[in-house]
C-alpha positions as CSV (number, residue, x, y, z in Angstrom):
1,X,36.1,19.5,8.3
2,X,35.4,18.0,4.7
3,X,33.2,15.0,4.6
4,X,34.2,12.6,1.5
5,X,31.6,10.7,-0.4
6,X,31.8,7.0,0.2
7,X,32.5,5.2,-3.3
8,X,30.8,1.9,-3.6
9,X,31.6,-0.7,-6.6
10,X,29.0,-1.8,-8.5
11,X,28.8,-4.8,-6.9
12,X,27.8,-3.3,-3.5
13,X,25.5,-1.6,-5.2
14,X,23.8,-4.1,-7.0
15,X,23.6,-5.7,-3.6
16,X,22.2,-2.8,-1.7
17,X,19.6,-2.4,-4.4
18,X,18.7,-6.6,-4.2
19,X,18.8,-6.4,-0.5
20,X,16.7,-3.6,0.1
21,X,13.9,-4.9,-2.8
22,X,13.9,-8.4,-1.5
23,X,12.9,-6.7,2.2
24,X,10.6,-4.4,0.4
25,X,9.2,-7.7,-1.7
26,X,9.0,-9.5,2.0
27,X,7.2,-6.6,4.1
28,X,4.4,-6.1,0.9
29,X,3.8,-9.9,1.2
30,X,3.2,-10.3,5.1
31,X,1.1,-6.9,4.8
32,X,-1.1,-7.9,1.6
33,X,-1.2,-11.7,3.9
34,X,-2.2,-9.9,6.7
35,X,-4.7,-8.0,5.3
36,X,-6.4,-11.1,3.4
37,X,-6.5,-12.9,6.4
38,X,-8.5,-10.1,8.4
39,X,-11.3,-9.9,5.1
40,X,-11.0,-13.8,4.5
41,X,-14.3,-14.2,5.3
42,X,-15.4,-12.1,2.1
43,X,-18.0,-10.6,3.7
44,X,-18.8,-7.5,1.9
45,X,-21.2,-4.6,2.7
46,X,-22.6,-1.9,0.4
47,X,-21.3,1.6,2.4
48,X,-23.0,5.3,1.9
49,X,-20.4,8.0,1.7
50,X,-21.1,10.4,4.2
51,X,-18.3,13.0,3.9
52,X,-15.3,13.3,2.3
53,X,-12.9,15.8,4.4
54,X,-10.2,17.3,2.4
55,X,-7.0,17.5,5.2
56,X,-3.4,19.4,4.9
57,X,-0.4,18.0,6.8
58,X,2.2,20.3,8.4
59,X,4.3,19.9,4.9
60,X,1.7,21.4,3.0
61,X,0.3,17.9,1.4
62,X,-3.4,17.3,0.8
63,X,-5.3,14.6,1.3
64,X,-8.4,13.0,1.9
65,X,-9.8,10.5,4.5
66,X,-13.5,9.3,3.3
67,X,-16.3,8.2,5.8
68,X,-18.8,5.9,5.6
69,X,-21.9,4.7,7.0
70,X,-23.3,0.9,6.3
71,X,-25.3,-2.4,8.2
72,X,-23.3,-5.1,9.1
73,X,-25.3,-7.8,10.5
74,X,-27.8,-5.6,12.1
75,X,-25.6,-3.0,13.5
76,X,-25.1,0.3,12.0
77,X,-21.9,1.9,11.9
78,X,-21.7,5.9,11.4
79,X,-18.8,8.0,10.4
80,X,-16.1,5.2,9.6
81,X,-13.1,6.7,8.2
82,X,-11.9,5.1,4.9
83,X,-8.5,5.9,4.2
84,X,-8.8,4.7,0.4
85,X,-10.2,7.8,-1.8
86,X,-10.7,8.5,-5.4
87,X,-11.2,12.0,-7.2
88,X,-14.8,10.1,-9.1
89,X,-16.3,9.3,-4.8
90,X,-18.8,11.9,-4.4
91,X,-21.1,12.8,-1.2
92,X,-23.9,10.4,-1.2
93,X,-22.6,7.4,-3.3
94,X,-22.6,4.0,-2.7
95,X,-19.6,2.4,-2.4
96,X,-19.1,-1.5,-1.9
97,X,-16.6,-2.6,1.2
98,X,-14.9,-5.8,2.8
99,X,-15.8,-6.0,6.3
100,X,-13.5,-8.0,9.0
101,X,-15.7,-9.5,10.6
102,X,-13.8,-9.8,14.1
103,X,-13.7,-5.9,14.1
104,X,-16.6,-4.6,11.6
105,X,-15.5,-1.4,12.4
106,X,-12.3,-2.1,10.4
107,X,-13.2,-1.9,6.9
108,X,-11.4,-1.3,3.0
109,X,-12.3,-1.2,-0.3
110,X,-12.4,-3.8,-2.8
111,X,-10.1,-2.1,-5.1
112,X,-7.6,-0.8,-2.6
113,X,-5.4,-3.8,-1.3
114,X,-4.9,-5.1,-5.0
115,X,-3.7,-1.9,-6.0
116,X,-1.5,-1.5,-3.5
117,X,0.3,-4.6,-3.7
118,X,0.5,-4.2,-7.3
119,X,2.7,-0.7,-6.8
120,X,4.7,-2.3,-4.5
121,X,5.2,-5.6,-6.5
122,X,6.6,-2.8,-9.4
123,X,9.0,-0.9,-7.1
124,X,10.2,-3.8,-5.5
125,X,10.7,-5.5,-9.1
126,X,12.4,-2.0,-9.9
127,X,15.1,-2.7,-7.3
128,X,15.7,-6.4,-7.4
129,X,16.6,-6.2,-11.4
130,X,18.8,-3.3,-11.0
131,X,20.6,-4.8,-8.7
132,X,20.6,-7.9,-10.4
133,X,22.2,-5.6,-13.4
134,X,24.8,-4.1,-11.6
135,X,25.9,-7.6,-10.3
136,X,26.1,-8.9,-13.1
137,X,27.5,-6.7,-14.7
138,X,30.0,-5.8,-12.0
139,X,31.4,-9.4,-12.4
140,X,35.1,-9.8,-14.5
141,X,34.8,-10.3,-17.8
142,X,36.6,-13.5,-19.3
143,X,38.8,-12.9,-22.2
C-alpha cells in the first residue's frame, strides 16, 4: 500500500499557518488573563529557596522543579514547588514571589509569566505573518 503526500497550495497553507497562530495568539491571551487575574491583588512575598531537585523524564530530558519556603500573612508555607527555575537560583537565596491570595499555596515568579507570554507572542507572530505571506503571495497576479 503506498501512501501519497497530500499537496496543499499556498493558499491553504498560508491559512493553516494564520489559523493555527491566531488559536495559539488566543490560548496565550486567556492563559497570561488567567494568570493576572489569580495575582491581581499584587501581593508579593520574599521566598527562601529550599531545594532545588534536578528531575529526568522517561525521554531522557532534565529539568528542575524549585521549592520554596516564605510568610504569607502569618502562615508559613514549607516546600512549595516552583515550577519557574534559572541556572543563577542557588540553595539558600531569596527569591521575590506573587502570591494568589485565594490559594497562597499557589505561587510564581515575577519574572516568569512576562517571559512566557513574550515567547508565545513571538511564535504566534511567527505563524500569523507567514501565513499572511503565503496568502498573499498565493493570490493571482494582475498583468
Amino acid at each position: 500500500m503506498r501512501v501519497e503526500a497530500i499537496q496543499l497550495t499556498p493558499l491553504q497553507e498560508g491559512l493553516i499557518f494564520l489559523i493555527t497562530g491566531t488559536i495559539l495568539l488566543i490560548a496565550a491571551l486567556f492563559a497570561c488573563i488567567q494568570s493576572s487575574v489569580e495575582f491581581s491583588s499584587g501581593a508579593t512575598v520574599t521566598a527562601e529557596i529550599e531545594q532545588i531537585r534536578r528531575e529526568t523524564t522517561g525521554d531522557g530530558e532534565d529539568h528542575h522543579v524549585v521549592y520554596v519556603r516564605y510568610t504569607y500573612e502569618g502562615v508559613t508555607y514549607d516546600h512549595i514547588p516552583l515550577y519557574s527555575y534559572s541556572a543563577s537560583m542557588r540553595e539558600g537565596d531569596s527569591i521575590e514571589l506573587l502570591i494568589n491570595p485565594a490559594n497562597p499555596r499557589r505561587v510564581d515568579t515575577t519574572w516568569g509569566m512576562p517571559f512566557l507570554f513574550a515567547l508565545f507572542m513571538i511564535i504566534c507572530s511567527f505563524f500569523i505573518v507567514r501565513g499572511l505571506l503565503f496568502i498573499v503571495h498565493a493570490r493571482p497576479q494582475r498583468k
